[in-house]
Biotite code that builds the C-alpha atoms (Angstrom):
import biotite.structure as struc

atoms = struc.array([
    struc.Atom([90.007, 84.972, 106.883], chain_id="A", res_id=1, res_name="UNK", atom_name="CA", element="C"),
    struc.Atom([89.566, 88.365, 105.082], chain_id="A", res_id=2, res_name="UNK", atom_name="CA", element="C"),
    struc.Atom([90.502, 91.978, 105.522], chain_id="A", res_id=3, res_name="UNK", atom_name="CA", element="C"),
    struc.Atom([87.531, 94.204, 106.720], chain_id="A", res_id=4, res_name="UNK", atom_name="CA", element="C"),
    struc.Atom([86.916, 97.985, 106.799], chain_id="A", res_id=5, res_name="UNK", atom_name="CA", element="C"),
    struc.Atom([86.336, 99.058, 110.384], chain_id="A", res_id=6, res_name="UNK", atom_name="CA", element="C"),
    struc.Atom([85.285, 102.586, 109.202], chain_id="A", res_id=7, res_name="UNK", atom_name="CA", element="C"),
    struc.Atom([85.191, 104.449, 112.690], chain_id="A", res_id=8, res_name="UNK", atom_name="CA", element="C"),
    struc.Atom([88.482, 102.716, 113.940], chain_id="A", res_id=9, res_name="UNK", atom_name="CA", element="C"),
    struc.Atom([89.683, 104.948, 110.945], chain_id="A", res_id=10, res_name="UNK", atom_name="CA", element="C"),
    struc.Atom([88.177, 108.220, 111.561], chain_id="A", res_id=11, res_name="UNK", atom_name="CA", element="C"),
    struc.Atom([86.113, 107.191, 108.366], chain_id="A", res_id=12, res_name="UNK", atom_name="CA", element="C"),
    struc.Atom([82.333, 108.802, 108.590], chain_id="A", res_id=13, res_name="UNK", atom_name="CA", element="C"),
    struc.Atom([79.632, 106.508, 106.878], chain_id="A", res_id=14, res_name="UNK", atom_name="CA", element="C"),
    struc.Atom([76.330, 107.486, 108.035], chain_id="A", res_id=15, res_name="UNK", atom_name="CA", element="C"),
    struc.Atom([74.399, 104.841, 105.820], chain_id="A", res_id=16, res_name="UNK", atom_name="CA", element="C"),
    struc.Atom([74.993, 101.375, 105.060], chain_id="A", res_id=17, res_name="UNK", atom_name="CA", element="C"),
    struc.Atom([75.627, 101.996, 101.724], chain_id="A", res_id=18, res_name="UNK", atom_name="CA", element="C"),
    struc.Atom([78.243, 104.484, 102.213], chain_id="A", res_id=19, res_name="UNK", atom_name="CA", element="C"),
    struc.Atom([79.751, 101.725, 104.609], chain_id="A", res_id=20, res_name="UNK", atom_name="CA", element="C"),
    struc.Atom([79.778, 99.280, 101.794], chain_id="A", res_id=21, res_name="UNK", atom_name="CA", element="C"),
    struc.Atom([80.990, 102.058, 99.113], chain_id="A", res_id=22, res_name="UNK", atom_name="CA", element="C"),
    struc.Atom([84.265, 102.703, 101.506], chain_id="A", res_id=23, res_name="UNK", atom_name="CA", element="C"),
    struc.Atom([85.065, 99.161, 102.049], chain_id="A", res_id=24, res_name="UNK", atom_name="CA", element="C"),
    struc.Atom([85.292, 98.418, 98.208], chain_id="A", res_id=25, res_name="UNK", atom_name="CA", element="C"),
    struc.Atom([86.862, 101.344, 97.262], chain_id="A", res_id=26, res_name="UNK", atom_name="CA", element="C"),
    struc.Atom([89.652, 100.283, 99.749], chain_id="A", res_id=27, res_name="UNK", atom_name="CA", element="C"),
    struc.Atom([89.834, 97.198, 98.063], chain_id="A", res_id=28, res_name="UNK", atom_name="CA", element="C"),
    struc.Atom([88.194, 95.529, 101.972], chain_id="A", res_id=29, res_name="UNK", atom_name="CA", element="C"),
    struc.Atom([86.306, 91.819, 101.543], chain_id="A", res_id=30, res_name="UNK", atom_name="CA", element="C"),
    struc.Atom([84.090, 92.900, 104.495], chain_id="A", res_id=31, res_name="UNK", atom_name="CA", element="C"),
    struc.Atom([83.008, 96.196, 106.445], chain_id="A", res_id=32, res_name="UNK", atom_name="CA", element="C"),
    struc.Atom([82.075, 96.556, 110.315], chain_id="A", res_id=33, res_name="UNK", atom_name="CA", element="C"),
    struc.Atom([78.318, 97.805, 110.450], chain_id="A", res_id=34, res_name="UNK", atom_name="CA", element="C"),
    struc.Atom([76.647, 99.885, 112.905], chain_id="A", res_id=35, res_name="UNK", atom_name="CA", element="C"),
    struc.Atom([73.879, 97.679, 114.638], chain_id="A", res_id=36, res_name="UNK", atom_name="CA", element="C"),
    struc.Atom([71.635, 100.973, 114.534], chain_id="A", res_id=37, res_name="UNK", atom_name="CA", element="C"),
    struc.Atom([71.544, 101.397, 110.763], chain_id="A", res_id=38, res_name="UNK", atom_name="CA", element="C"),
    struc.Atom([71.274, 97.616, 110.218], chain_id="A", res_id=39, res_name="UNK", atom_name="CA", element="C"),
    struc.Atom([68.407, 97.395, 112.778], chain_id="A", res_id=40, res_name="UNK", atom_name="CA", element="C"),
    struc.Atom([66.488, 100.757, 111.271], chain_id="A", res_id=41, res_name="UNK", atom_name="CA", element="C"),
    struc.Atom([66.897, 99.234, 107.794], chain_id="A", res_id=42, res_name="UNK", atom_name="CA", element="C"),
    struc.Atom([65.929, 95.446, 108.804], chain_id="A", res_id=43, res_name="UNK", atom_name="CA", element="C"),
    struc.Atom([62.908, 97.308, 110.763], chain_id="A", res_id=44, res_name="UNK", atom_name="CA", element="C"),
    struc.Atom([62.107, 99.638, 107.637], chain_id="A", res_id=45, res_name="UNK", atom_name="CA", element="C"),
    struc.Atom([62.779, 97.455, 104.664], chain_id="A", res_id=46, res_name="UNK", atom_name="CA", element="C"),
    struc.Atom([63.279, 93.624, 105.961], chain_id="A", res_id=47, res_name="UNK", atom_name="CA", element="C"),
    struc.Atom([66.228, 91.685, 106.159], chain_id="A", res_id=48, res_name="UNK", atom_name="CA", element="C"),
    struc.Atom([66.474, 90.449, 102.665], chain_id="A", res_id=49, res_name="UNK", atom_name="CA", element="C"),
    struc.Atom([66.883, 94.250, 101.457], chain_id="A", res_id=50, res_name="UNK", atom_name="CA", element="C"),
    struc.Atom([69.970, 94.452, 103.671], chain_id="A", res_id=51, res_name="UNK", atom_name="CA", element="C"),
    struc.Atom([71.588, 91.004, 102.606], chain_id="A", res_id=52, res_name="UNK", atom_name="CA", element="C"),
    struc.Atom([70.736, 92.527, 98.859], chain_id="A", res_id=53, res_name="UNK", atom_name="CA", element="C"),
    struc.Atom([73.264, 95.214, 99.376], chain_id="A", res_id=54, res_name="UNK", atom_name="CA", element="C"),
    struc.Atom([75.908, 93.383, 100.825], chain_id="A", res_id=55, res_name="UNK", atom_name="CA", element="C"),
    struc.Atom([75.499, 90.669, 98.049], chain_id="A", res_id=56, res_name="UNK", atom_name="CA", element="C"),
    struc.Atom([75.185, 93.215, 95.295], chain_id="A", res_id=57, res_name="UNK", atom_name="CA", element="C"),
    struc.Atom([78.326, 94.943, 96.169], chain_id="A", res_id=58, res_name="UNK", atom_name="CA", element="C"),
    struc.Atom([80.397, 91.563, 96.814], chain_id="A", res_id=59, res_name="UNK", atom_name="CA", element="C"),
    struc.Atom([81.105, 92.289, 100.160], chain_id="A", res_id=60, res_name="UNK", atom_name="CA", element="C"),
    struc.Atom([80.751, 90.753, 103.826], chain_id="A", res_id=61, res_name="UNK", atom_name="CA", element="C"),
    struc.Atom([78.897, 92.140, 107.106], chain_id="A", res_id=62, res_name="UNK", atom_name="CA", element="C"),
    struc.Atom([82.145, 91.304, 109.297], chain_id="A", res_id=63, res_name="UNK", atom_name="CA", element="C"),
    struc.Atom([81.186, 92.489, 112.462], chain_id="A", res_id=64, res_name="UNK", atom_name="CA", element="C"),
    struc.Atom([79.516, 95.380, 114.921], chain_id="A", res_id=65, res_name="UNK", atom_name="CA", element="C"),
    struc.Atom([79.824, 96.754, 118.381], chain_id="A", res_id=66, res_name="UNK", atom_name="CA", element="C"),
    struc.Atom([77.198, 95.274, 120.370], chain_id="A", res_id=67, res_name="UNK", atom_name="CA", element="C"),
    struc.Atom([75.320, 98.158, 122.741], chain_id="A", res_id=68, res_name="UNK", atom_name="CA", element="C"),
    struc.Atom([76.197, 96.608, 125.721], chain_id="A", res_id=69, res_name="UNK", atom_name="CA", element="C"),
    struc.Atom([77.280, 97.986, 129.107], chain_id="A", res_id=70, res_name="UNK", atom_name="CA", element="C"),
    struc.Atom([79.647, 95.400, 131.103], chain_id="A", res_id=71, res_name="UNK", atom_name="CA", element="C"),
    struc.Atom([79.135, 97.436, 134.608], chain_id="A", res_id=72, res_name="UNK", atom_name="CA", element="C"),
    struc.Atom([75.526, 97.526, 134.788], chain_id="A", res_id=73, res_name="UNK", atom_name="CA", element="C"),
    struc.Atom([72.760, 94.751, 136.099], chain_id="A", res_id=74, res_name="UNK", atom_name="CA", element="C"),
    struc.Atom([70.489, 95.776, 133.222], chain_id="A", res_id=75, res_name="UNK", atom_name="CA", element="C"),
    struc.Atom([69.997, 92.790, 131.015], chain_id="A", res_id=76, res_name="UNK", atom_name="CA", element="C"),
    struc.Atom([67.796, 91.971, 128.006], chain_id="A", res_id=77, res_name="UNK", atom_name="CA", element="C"),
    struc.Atom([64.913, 89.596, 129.429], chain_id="A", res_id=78, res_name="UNK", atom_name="CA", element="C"),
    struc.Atom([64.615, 87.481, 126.217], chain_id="A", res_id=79, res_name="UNK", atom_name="CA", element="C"),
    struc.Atom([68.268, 86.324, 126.312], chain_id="A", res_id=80, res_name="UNK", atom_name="CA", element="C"),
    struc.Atom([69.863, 88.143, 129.417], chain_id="A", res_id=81, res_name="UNK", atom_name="CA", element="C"),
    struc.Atom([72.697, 90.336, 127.441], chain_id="A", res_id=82, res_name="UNK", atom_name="CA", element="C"),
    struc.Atom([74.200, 93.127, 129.487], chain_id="A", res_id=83, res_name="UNK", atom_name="CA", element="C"),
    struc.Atom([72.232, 96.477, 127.906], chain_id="A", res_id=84, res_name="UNK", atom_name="CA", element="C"),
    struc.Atom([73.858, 99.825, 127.187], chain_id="A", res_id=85, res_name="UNK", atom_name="CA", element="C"),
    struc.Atom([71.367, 102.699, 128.528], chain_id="A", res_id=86, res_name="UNK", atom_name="CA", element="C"),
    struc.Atom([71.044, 104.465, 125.617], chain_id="A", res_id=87, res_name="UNK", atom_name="CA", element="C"),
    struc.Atom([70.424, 101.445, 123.278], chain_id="A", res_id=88, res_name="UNK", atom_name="CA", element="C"),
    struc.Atom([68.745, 98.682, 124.823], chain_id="A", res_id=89, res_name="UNK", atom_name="CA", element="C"),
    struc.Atom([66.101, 97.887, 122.159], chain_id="A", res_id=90, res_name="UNK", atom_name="CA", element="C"),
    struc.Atom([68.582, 97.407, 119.353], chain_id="A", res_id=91, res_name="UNK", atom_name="CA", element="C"),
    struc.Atom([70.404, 94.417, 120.253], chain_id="A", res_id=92, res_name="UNK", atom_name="CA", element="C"),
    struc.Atom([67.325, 92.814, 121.827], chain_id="A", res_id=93, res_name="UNK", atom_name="CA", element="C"),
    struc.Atom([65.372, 93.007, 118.738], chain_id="A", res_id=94, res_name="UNK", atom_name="CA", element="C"),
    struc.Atom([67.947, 91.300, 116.772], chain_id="A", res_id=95, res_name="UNK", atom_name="CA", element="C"),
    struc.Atom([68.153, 87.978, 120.414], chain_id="A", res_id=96, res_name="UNK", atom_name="CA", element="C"),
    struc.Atom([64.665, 87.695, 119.571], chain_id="A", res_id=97, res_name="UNK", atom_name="CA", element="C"),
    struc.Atom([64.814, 87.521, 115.989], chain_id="A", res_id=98, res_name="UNK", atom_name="CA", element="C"),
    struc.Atom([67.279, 84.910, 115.999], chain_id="A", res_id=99, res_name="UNK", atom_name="CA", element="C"),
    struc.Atom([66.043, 82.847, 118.546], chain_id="A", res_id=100, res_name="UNK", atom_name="CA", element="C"),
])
């Protein structure tokens, strides 16, 4: 177990990944919660070895995200049959299919 930075549970504004990762050391944090969006822009931009390369450069851990999903509705991913959030359906489902 380790202590992780959950930025927004803070009031804490990181709009990039890095900034994300600058907070969570500077507080001393093992690990940082991560948007999904960023990491899926960046994985989609750059690849997903240029977003472990951060995270390993810095010395600290992806610990966890909020996944876009919306409990209520009957709208589900048709690769692996998540719940979907509205406004954010493509994000999650890009990173089902990715993984298998």
């Amino acid at each position: 177990m380790y202590k992780a930075l959950s930025p927004g549970a803070i009031g804490v504004q990181t709009p990039t990944i890095e900034s994300s990762i600058a907070a969570a050391k500077l507080g001393g944090f093992a690990g940082v919660e991560i948007s999904p969006s960023q990491i899926a822009d960046r994985i989609d931009r750059d690849g997903a070895e240029s977003v472990k390369r951060l995270f390993d450069e810095a010395g600290i851990k992806p610990a966890g995200f909020g996944l876009p999903t919306e409990f209520r509705s009957d709208d589900v991913c048709h690769g692996c049959q998540f719940p979907l959030a509205v406004d954010e359906p493509g994000i999650f489902c890009r990173w089902c299919l990715a993984c298998g």
